[in-house]
Every structure is written in structure tokens, then in C-alpha cells.
C-alpha positions in Angstrom: 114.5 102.0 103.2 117.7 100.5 104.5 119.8 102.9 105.8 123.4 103.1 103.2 124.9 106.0 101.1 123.3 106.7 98.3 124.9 105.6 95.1 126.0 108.7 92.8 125.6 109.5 89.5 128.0 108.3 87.0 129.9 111.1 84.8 128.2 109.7 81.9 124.5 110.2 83.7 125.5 113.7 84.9 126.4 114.6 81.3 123.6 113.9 79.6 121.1 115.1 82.2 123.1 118.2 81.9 121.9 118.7 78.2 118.8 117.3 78.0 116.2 119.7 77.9 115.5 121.6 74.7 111.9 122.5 75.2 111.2 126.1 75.4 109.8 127.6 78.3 106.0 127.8 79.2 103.4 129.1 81.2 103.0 125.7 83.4 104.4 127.1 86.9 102.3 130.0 86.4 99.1 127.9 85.3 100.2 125.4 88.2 99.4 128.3 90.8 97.2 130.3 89.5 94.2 130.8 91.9 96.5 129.4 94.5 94.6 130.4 98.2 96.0 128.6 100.6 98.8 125.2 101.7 98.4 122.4 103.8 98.1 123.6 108.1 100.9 125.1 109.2 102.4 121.9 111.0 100.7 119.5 109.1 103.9 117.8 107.6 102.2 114.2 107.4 98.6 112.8 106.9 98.7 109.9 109.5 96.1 106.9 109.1 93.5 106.3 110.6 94.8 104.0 113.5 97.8 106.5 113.9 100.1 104.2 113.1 101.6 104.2 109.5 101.7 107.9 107.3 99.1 107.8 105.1 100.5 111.1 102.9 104.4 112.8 103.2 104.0 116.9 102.4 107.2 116.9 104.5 109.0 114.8 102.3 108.4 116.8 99.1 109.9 119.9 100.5 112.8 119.9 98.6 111.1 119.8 95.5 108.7 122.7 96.6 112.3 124.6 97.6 114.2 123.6 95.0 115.3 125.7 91.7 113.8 124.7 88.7 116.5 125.9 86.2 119.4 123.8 88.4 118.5 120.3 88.8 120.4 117.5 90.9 122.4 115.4 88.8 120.9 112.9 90.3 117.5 113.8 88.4 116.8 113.7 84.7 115.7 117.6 84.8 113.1 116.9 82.7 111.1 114.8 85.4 112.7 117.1 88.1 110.6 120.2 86.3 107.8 117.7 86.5 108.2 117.0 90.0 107.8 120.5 91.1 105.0 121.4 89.5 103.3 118.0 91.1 104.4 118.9 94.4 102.3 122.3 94.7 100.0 121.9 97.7 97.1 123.7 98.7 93.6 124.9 98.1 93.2 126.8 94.7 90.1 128.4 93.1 90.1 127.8 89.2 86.9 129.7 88.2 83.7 131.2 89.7 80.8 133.0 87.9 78.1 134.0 89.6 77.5 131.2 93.1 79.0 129.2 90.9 82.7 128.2 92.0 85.3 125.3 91.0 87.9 124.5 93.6 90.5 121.9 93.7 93.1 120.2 96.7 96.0 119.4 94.9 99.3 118.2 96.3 97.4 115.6 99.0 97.2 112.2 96.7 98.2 111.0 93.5 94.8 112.6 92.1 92.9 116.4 92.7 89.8 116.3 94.7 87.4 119.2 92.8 84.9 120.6 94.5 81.5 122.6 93.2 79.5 124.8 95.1 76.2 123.6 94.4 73.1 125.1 95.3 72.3 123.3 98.7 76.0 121.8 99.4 79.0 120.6 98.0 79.5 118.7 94.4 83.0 116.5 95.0 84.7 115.1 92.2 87.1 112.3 92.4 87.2 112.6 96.3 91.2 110.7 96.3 92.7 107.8 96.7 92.4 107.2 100.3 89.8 107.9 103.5 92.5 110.2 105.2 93.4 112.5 102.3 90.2 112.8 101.5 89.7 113.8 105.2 91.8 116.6 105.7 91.5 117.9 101.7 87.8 118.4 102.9 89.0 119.9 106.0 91.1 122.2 104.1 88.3 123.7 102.2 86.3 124.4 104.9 89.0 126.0 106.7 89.6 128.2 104.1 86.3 129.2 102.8 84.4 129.0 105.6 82.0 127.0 103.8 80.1 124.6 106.4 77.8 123.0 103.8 77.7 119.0 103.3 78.7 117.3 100.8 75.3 117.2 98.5 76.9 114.6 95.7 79.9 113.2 94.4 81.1 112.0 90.9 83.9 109.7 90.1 85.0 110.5 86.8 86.4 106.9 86.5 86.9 103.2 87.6 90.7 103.5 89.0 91.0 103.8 92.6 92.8 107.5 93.4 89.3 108.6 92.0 87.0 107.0 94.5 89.6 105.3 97.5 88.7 108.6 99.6 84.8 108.6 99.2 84.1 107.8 103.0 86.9 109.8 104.0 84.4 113.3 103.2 82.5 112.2 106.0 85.1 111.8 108.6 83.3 115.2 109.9 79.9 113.4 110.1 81.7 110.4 112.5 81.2 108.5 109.2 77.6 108.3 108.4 77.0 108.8 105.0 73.3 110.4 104.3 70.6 108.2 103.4 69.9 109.0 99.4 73.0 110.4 98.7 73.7 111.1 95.2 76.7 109.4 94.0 77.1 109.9 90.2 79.7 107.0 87.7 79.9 105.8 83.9 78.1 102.7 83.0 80.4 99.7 84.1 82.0 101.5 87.2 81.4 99.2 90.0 82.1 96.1 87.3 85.7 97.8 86.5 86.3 99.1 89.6 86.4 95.8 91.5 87.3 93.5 88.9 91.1 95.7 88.5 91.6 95.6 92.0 90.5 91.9 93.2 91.0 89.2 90.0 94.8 90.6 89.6 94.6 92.3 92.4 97.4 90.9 94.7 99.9 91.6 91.8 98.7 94.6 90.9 99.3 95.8 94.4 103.1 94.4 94.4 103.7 96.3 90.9 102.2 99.2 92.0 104.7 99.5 95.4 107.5 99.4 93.0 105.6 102.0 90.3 104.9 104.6 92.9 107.5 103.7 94.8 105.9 105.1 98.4 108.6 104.0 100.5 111.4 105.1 99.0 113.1 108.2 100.3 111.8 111.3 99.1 114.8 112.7 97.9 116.9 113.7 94.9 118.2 110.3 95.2 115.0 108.1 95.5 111.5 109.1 94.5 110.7 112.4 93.0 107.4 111.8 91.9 105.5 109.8 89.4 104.9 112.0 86.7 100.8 111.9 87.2 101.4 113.4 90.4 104.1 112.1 93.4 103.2 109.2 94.7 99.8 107.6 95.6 98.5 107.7 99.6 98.8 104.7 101.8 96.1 104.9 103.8 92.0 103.4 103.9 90.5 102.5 100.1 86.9 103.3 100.5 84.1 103.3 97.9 80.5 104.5 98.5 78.7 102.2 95.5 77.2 104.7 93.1 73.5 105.0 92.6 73.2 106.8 89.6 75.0 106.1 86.0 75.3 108.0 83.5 74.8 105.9 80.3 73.2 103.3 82.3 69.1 102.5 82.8 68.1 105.6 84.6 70.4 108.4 82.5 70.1 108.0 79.4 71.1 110.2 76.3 69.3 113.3 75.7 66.6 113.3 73.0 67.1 116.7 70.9 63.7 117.6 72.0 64.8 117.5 76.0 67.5 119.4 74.7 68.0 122.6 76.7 69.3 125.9 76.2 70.6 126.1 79.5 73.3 123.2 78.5 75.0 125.9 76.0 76.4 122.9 73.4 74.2 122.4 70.5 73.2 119.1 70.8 74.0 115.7 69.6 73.7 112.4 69.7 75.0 110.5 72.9 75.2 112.9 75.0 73.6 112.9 78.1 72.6 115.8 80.7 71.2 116.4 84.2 71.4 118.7 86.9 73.0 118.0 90.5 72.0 120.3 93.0 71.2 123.0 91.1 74.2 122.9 89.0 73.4 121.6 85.2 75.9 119.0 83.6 76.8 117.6 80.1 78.2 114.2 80.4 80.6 112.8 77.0 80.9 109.0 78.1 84.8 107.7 77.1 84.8 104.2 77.5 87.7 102.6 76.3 90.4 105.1 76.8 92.3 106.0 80.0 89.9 103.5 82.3 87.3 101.3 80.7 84.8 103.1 82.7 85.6 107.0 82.0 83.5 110.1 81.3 84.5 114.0 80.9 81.7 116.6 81.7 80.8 120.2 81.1 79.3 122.5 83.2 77.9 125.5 80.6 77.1 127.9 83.8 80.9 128.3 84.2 82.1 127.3 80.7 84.4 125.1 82.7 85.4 121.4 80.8 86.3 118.4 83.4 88.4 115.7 81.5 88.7 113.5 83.9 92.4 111.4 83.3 92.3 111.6 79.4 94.4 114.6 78.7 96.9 115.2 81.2 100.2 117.4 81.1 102.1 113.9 80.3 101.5 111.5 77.8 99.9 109.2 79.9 99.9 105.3 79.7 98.4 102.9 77.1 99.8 99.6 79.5 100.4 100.5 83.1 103.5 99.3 84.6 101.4 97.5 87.4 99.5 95.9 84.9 96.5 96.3 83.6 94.5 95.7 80.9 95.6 97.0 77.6 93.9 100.8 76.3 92.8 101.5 73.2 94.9 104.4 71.8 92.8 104.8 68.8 89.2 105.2 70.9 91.3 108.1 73.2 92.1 109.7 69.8 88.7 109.7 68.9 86.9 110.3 72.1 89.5 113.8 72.0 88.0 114.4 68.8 84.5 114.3 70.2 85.6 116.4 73.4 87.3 119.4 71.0 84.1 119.6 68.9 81.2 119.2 71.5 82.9 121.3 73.9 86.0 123.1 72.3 84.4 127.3 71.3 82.3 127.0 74.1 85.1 126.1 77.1 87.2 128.9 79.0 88.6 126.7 81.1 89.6 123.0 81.0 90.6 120.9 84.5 91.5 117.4 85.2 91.7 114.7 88.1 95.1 115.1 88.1 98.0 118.3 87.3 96.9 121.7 86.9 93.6 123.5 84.8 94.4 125.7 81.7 92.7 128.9 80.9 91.7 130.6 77.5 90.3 128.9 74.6 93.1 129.0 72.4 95.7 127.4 74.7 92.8 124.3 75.7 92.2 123.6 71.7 95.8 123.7 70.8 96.4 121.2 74.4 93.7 118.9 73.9 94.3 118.8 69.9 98.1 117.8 70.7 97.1 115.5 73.2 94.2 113.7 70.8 97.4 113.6 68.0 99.8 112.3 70.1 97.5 108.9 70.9 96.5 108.8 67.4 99.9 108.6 66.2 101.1 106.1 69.2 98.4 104.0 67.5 98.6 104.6 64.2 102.3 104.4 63.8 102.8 101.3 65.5 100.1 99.8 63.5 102.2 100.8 60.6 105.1 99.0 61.9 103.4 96.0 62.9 102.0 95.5 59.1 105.8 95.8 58.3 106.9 93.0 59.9 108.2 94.3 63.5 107.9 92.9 66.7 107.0 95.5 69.5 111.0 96.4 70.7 111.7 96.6 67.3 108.6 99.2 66.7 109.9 100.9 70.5 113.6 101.1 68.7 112.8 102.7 65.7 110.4 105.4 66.9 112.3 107.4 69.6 111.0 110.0 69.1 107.4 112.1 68.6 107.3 114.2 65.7 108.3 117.8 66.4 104.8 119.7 66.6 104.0 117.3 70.0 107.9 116.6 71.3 108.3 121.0 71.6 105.3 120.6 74.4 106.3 119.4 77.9 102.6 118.1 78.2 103.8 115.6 75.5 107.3 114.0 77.6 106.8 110.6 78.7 106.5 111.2 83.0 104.1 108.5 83.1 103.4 106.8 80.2 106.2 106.6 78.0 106.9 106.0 74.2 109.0 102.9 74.3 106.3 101.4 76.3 103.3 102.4 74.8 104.6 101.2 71.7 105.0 97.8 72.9 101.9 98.0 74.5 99.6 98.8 71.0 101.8 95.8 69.7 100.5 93.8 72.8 96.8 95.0 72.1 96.4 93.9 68.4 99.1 91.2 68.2 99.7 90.1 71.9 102.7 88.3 73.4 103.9 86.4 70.7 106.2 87.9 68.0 106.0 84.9 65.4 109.1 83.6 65.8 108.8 80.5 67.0 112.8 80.4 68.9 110.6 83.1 71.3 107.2 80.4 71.4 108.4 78.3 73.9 111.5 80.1 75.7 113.2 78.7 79.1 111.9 80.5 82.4 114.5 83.1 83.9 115.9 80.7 86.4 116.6 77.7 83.9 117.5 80.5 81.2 119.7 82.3 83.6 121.7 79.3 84.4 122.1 77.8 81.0 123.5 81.3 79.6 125.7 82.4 82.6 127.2 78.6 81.6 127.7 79.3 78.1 129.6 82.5 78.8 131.9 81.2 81.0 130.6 80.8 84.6 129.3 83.5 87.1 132.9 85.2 87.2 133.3 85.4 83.7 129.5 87.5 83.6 130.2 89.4 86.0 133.5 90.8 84.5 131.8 91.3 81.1 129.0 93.0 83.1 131.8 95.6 84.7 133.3 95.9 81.2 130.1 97.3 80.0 129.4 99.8 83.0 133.3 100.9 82.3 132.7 101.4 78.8 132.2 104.8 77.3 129.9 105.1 77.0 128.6 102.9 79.4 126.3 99.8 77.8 123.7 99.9 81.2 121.4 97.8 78.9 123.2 95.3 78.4 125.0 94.8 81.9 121.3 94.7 83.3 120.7 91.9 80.9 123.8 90.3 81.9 123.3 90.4 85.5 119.6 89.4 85.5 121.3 85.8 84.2 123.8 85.6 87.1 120.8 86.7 89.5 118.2 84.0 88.8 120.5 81.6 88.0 121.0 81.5 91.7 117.6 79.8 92.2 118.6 76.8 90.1 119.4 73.7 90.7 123.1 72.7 91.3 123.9 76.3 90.2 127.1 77.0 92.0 128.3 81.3 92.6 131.0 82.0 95.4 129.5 84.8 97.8 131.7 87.5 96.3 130.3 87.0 93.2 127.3 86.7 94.1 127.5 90.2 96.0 129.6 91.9 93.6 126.7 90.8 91.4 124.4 92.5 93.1 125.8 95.5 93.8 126.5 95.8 89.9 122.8 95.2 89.0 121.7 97.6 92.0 124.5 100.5 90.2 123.0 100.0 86.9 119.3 100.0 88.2 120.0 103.4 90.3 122.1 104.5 87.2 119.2 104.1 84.5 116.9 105.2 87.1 119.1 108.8 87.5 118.6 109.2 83.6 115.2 108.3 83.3 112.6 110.9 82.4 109.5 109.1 83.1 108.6 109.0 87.0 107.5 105.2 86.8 110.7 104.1 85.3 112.8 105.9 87.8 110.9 104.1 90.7 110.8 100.8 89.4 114.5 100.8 89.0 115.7 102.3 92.0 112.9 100.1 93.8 114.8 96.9 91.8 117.7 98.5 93.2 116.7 98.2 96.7 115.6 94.4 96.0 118.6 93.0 95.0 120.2 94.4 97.3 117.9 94.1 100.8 115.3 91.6 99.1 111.8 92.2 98.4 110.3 95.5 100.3 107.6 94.8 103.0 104.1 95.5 101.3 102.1 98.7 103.0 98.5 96.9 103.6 95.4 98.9 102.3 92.2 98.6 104.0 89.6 98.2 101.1 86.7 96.7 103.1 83.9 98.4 100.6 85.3 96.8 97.3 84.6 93.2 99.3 81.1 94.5 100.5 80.5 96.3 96.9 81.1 92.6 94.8 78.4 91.0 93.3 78.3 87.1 94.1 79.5 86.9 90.5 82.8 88.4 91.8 83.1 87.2 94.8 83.3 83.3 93.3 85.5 85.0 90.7 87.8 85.2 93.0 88.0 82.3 95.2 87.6 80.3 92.0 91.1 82.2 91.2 92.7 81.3 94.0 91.9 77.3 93.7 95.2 75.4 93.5 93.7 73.7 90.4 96.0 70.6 89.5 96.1 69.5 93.5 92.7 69.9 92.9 92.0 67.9 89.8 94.8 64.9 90.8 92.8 64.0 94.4 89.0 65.1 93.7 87.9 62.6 90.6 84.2 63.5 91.3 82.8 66.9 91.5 81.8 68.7 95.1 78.7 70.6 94.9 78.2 73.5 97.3 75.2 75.0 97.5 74.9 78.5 99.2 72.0 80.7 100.4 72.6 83.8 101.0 70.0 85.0 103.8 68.8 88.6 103.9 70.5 91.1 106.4 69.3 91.3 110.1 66.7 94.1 110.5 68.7 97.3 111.5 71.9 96.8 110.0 73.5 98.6 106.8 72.8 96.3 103.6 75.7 95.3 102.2 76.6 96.5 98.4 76.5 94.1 95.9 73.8 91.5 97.7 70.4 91.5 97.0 69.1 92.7 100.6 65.7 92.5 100.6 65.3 88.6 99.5 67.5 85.4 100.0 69.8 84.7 97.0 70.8 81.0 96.1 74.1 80.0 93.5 75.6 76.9 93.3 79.9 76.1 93.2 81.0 73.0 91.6 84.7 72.2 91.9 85.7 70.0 89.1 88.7 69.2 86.7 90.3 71.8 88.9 87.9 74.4 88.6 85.9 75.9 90.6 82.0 76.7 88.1 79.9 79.3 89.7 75.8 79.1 88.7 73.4 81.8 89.8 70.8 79.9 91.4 70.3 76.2 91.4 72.9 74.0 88.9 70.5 70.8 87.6 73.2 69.5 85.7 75.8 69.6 89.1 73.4 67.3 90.8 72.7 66.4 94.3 74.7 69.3 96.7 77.2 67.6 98.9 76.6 70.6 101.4 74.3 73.3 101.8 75.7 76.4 102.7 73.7 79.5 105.0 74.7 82.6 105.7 74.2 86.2 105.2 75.8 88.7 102.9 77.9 90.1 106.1 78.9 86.7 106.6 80.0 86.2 103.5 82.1 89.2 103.3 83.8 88.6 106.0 85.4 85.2 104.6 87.2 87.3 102.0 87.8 90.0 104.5 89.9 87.1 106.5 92.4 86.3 103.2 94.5 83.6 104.5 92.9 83.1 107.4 89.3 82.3 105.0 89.2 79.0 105.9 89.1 79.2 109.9 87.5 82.5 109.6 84.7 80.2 108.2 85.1 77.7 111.2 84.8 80.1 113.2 81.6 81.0 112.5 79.8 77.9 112.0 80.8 77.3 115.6 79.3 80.7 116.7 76.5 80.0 114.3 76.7 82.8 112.1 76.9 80.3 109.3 75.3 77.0 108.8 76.5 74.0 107.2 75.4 70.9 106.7 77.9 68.7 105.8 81.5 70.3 106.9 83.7 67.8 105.5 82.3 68.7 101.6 83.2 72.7 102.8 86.6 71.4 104.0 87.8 69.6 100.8 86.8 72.6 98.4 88.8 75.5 101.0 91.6 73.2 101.2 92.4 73.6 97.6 92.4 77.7 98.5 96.1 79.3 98.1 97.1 82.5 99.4 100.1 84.3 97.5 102.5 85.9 99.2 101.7 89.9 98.7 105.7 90.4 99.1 106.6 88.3 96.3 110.2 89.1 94.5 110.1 90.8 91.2 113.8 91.5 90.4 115.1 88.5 92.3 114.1 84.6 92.1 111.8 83.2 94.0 112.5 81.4 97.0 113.3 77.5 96.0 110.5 75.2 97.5 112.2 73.6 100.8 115.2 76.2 100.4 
């Protein structure tokens, strides 16, 4: 982050962070260290990556939020979020139940996400192994250390398709120089590997620039930058990894137990849907929750320790129905309903309830009342807006009116909005059922921000007459910092138009407005999310878009199926250029060849036997066919290579096209006709991963 004085809070922000919170007190910090055994390494004050270059994970960083008091809060801070901050930032190794050989650990404080470990019977059971190789690393390492418990990792779970669950899977087999055992069993719900690539390649690109400004990872740790994200504090930068599952629960080979198969040993009674297994020794009742917090989602039970796993879909925040980095759009009224399920499958026979992120709770009273408030609170987000919607209004309208949860879920700090929040989930069940459009048809075709900007900064007056009704507002009292972001946003993107004119001191008193009001809405925000994408907008208009951090993510290339893979290049096909020069189609036709003898088969690609599809570019798109296309005709150019090949064209990004020449002249990939290949990657594009969010776009030429 450039290096300038932090902007302080106004009066007005210290004020009302100064009487915000009216919750009563609970038992969270004592839940949030309970079974606490050991920190981080003395010393250890970063994670590094793997090529030692870049910090992968900042304990450092977080210190003063370990250190700080949590009944005096900067003003700086809404001390809502501040509380929430501190009980994120506990780092360590903690034990969160045992009976008999039986133990559940968990690393918390090293990613966005807990790793949770279960002492099986010949090894180690890891759930939700992080986000990144490196944390996953040393979280492992820290267990050892501690328990001096030398036995390998025997199976993993991921509890769901978002990546802090499964970015760290290679990372547990740093120890082993990387070499994952032959057979290992990796455990996911039906439609992981589909979800799980599909978030984080078709949108991927923006998803990535959202999510720098959601998590905010290189902004200053500090009471005036980031403080957290609510879910946890930030999300690691370093190596996304995935070992592919092999076994899923709900798909072909584990199915739902039959009440005869039934077992006393699982404890529940049973019923239908559920299914049950045993992994290494340890037995396991699997609720699948598609639908809710991932599309791809399952909690679990293990009756030996009466211990419930939730994976993400109760949490000590209300957690989001829309993301802020975008994606798709959950399903409030399936999370109510799947909670439902949980309370009565698992709810009198539970003692002890843990998730992939925040702390466990203990006792059966306190996890029904939790997971009951929590199942409420989604059923009302839906419900409510539904309610709304029927009466006519449009999803700010709906955010408006209901301010505020009823009082039997706003007196529970697990209810506050630190990462989801109620004026956007609201929006976002309006999104789900109605979508963009709010039937007014003034809103059906409105002006982009640049023309818009320029056309209402002209109205009012000109760029100097904005910008002093924008100061009016921040001097008013109270201050309207609403309305003067509005404001400037105009005077911002009108810059990008044409023939807009601004002198230089507007144009930087401008900015420095817009960056006050960010940082000022940021101070008073209570949801984590919100802070950092305003006090990231901040930094924007003031320094320009922040450099991305780059993720290696290697295994979701070598984990797509061929379906996915021309999925994405067809995305990424500048389709007009396309359609105005090519008035026939060009037919490619690939084989994919099987791997060399000796080497690791790639995930996603039919090893063992060649694999042939067919591309057609036409009318601008780009049509993928399984197998041979009879109704393409003729191939212009046929296409050889092997799955390794392949992946390494997607591997190369920008570079795809003389990553591909590349190897045709070292003969890795054959081609018959080159000039066919070169019309159909010429139409590739390549965004720019640094792309502006809260500033205009760069003017073609300018």
C-alpha cells in the first residue's frame, strides 16, 4: 500500500462507533480458546511461499488485534467487527474433543478457513486442508510438533466446492517431498469437482479481482486498513492446489443408506437420504446440503465422539446469500431447510458442534438454540423479502425497509452481519427470484457510468459545481456519505468520456473526497467485506487499481474435464471480431492421445484411451462436440496432442497462442493445417487481471 497518513475518523464516525454495541456479553472468547494447546513457532511471524518470494500468510500483522482490548476499540473500527476481529485472529493448535483414541483437533488462525484433523485408526482424517499449499504446510507441521503424532495423512474430506476448503490439499504432503499415496482416500459432495472448477475458471478472472478488494490482502493490517473479514481475516496468498476426489458421497459409489444397512454404531435413528461409511476406522454420517452456502456442501456426524461438523452453513456471522466477489446466487430458503434437517437428525444426539471456519460450541442446549437461530435467521432473510417483493418493492427498497432482524436473532453476535450482511442479502433474494430488472422501464435501458457520469455532472453544473455539493454533504451534520459517494462516482467516470473537460484540482480534490468518504463508510462499517472493499476503493482512486497477487492453481487446469476446458476458451473468443471476418465456420478437430507410459495421468482426461471432440467457431462462437460433429463437416485441421499438452495451453494464459507454437515446433503437438489453428486463437482475448473497479477504464488509444 502506498505509503501516506492515514485518513482519520470523522467526529461523526467516532460517535457512533462509540455507541454502537448493545449486545450483551457472551461466552465467545472463552468458547474461542477453549482447548487452546499451542500458537504458531515462536519466530514464525509470516508463512512465505513456496518460491520465497511473496508472504503467503501475516500472523505478524494481526498482532494488534491478538493484543488489543476488546472492551476499547479504535475509533477507527466499528467495535462490533473489532470484537470480531479478535476472536478471528486466535492462532494455534486446539483440541475440541476426544473420547476414547478418538480426537478432533483444529489450526485455526493460519487461513481464511480451519484445517480439522481426526485421529483415525491407521493415520490422520484432514478436513478442509485450507486455502493454500503453504498453510496447509506448516498447519500440518504444527500438529505434529505438538502432539508428536508422526502418522500420515490416511484421508481427507472437503466439506465443500469453495477453494479455502481444498487450495491446501497438496500442501499436507510438503513432508512427503510432495508425493501423494497411490489410493488415497479423498472424500466430496456429488458435484464437487463440477463446482469447484467452474467458480474459479468461467468468471474466474473477475472473481479473483473482486475478491483482492473483498479480502483486501494487501492492505495494512492495522486499525486503519484491514481488520479481518468477518469469516476469518483474510484469505492466504500462496499455491491453490486440489487433489481430485475419488470418492462422493451422494454420487455412484456412496449412496444412501437403506434402513436395513442401518447400524447401531451410527447412533441417529435412521432416515431417508442419509448416507454412512467408515474412514479409517472412524464411522461417519454424511447430511448432503446442496444448495445452501456452496452448491456442492455437506455436514457430517461422527457418533463415536457425538461431535457435528457443519461445514460453512452455520457460522458465528450471518454469512452471505450473494458474495461480494460474485458468485452465483444461494438459496436462503434450502439453508433454512437443510438447518432444519441438521437440528433434527443430529440435534439430542450432538455435544459438540465445529465448523470450517470460527470457533466449536459445546453442550447441547447452547448448539440447538445456535443452529435454530441461525436456520431462522435464513428463513426470514428469505421469507421476508419474498414478502416484499409480492408488495411491489424493488430490492433497495426491500434493503431500506428491513434494517434490522427481529430481536430474538439481532441480541446474538452470531447473527451481525461480518460477512454477509442484511442490506445485501436482501438484494440478493430479490436478485435470485426476480433478477436485475426492477420493472421500471426508466431502469431497462440506463446509460453506462462513463456516458451517465458525464451527462449528470453537466446537468448539475459542471465538475466544480459536484464537487462543492459533494463537500456540502461530507460537512453536513450529519454527514450525507451516501450521497457524496454518488456524487463523486459521476465526476470520476465522467473523466473517461469523450470531450469531458475537469481542471487537475478538481479532478484531485475529487478524488481525495471520494477516497474520505470510502475510508469514512469503511470506519463505520460492521461487516468485514464492506470495510475492505471501501478502503480498497479508497486506495484506487487515489493510486489506481492495486497490482493483482498471482495464485498458482495448476490442479484446477489439470482437474477440468474437456467440457471445461472448451468452456473456457470458448469464453474468451472476441465473438463480434469473430463473426464480422470468419463468414464460414473453422472446424478443429482434436485428439487427445493417452499419457506417455510413467508419467502422472492428468485429472479430468480419460488416460487410458485417446479422446476425440470437435470446436466449430461460428457466428462468433466457439460450439464444443464430444467426439466427432457430422453436421460441422469436413475439419479444417486436425489437432494431436496429449492431456499434458493440452494443459499446458491454458497453463500459458496470454501467452496460449505461442505456447501452442511452441510446441508444434518441438513436436509435442501435431497439426495439420496451422493456418485453420491460427485464425480460431487469434480471436482469443486475454483481460487484464488488474482491471479498475472504482475508477474508469482506460480509453482505447488514451
Amino acid at each position: 500500500m502506498p505509503d501516506r497518513s492515514p485518513i482519520e475518523p470523522s467526529p461523526f464516525i467516532t460517535r457512533k462507533n462509540d455507541t454502537i454495541v448493545t449486545i450483551p456479553p457472551s461466552n465467545d472468547f472463552t468458547e474461542a480458546n477453549q482447548g487452546f494447546l499451542a500458537p504458531p513457532p515462536a519466530g514464525l511471524s509470516v508463512i512465505p511461499t513456496k518460491d520465497g518470494k511473496r508472504v503467503a500468510w501475516d500472523f505478524a500483522g494481526y498482532e494488534f488485534l491478538r493484543d488489543g482490548d476488546p472492551e476499547t476499540h479504535p475509533s477507527s473500527v466499528n467495535p462490533s467487527l473489532w470484537r470480531q476481529g479478535q476472536l478471528t485472529a486466535a492462532a494455534g493448535l486446539f483440541l475440541v474433543t476426544q473420547a476414547g483414541n478418538r480426537s478432533v483437533y483444529q489450526v485455526r488462525g493460519y487461513d481464511l478457513s480451519n484445517m480439522t484433523i481426526i485421529t483415525g485408526d491407521t493415520g490422520l482424517i484432514v478436513i478442509d486442508p485450507l486455502a493454500s499449499y503453504e498453510t496447509a504446510q506448516y498447519a500440518l507441521r504444527l500438529y505434529r510438533d505438538v502432539t508428536e503424532d508422526p502418522r500420515p495423512v490416511s484421508a481427507i474430506i472437503y466439506t465443500h466446492s469453495h477453494v479455502d476448503h481444498f487450495g491446501g490439499s497438496r500442501g499436507l504432503f510438503a513432508e512427503k517431498n510432495d508425493e501423494v499415496p497411490a489410493g488415497l482416500d479423498v472424500y466430496a459432495p456429488a458435484g464437487f469437482l463440477e463446482h469447484a472448477i467452474s467458480e474459479n475458471v468461467f468468471a474466474g478472472p473477475a472473481m479473483a479481482r473482486r475478491s483482492e478488494y473483498m479480502y483486501a490482502a494487501q492492505l495494512d493490517k492495522s486499525p486503519y486498513g484491514q481488520v479481518g473479514a468477518g469469516l476469518g481475516l483474510t484469505i492466504s496468498t500462496g499455491e491453490v492446489t486440489l487433489i481430485p476426489p475419488r470418492h462422493y458421497v451422494g454420487g455412484q459409489d456412496i449412496g444412501p443408506k437403506s434402513e436395513k444397512d442401518w447400524r447401531p454404531e451410527y447412533v441417529i435413528p435412521w432416515r431417508h437420504g442419509l448416507h454412512a461409511l467408515t474412514i479409517d476406522g472412524v464411522p461417519v454420517v454424511f447430511q448432503l446440503t446442496p444448495g445452501t452456502e456452496a452448491p456442492a456442501e455437506m455436514n457430517f456426524y461422527f457418533p463415536e465422539l457425538r461431535a457435528l461438523c457443519m461445514a460453512e452453513n452455520a457460522t458465528h456471522t450471518m454469512h452471505n446469500i450473494l458474495s461480494l466477489r460474485g458468485a452465483q446466487v444461494r438459496d436462503p430458503h434450502a439453508w433454512s431447510k437443510y438447518l432444519t434437517e441438521a437440528i433434527q437428525t443430529f440435534g439430542e444426539h450432538t455435544d459438540v458442534e465445529f465448523a470450517s471456519h470460527h470457533w466449536p460450541r459445546w453442550g447441547n442446549a447452547n448448539i440447538l438454540e445456535f443452529l435454530g437461530n441461525q436456520r431462522d435467521m435464513y428463513a426470514y432473510l428469505n421469507d421476508q423479502a419474498l414478502r416484499l417483493i409480492d408488495a411491489g418493492r424493488t430490492g433497495v427498497e426491500i434493503a431500506e425497509e428491513l434494517r434490522q432482524l427481529p430481536k430474538g436473532l439481532a441480541e446474538h453476535w452470531y447473527s451481525q452481519g461480518y460477512y454477509g450482511s442484511l442490506s445485501h442479502n436482501l438484494k440478493a433474494v430479490y436478485q435470485r427470484y426476480i433478477g436485475w430488472f426492477d420493472g421500471n422501464p426508466a431502469h431497462l435501458w440506463t446509460l453506462p457510468p462513463v456516458e451517465a457520469g458525464a451527462r449528470y455532472v453537466a446537468a448539475i453544473g459542471g465538475p466544480d459545481a459536484v464537487v462543492a455539493q459533494a463537500r456540502t454533504a461530507l460537512e453536513a451534520d450529519p454527514p450525507q456519505y451516501r450521497w457524496a459517494a454518488e456524487l463523486l462516482n459521476h465526476v470520476v467516470f465522467a473523466t473517461a468520456a469523450d470531450g469531458f473537460e475537469i481542471s487537475e484540482k478538481t479532478l484531485t480534490e475529487a478524488k481525495e473526497l471520494q477516497a474520505r468518504t470510502f475510508t469514512q463508510l469503511g470506519y463505520g462499517a460492521e461487516n468485514g467485506t464492506w470495510r475492505n472493499f471501501y478502503l480498497t476503493g479508497a486506495w484506487e482512486v487515489l493510486d489506481g487499481p492495486q497490482k493483482p497477487v498471482v495464485h498458482g492453481a495448476s490442479d484446477l487446469v489439470r482437474s477440468m474435464s474437456l467440457d471445461q476446458f472448451f468452456a473456457a476458451m470458448a469464453k474468451s473468443i472476441d465473438g463480434p471480431r469473430a463473426a464480422a471476418e470468419q463468414s464460414a465456420p473453422v472446424v478443429l478437430r482434436w485428439t487427445i492421445r493417452p499419457e506417455t507410459p510413467g508419467t502422472r495421468p492428468q485429472a479430468g482426461a480419460q488416460a487410458d484411451q485417446e479422446r476425440v471432440c470437435t470446436t466449430t467457431l461460428r457466428n462468433g462462437a466457439l460450439i464444443y462436440v464430444d467426439g466427432t460433429d457430422p453436421l460441422a463437416g469436413k475439419p479444417n485441421a486436425t489437432i494431436r496432442l496429449t492431456r499434458a499438452a493440452l494443459n499446458q495451453l491454458a497453463l500459458a494464459g496470454p501467452r496460449f497462442p505461442h505456447n501452442f507454437d511452441q510446441q508444434v515446433t518441438d513436436g509435442t503437438i501435431e497439426v495439420d493445417d496451422k493456418a485453420a489453428t491460427d485464425t480460431v486463437f487469434g480471436y482469443l482475448t486475454f483481460p487484464d487481471p488488474a482491471f479498475p473497479i472504482v475508477t474508469p477504464r482506460r480509453r482505447a488509444g488514451a
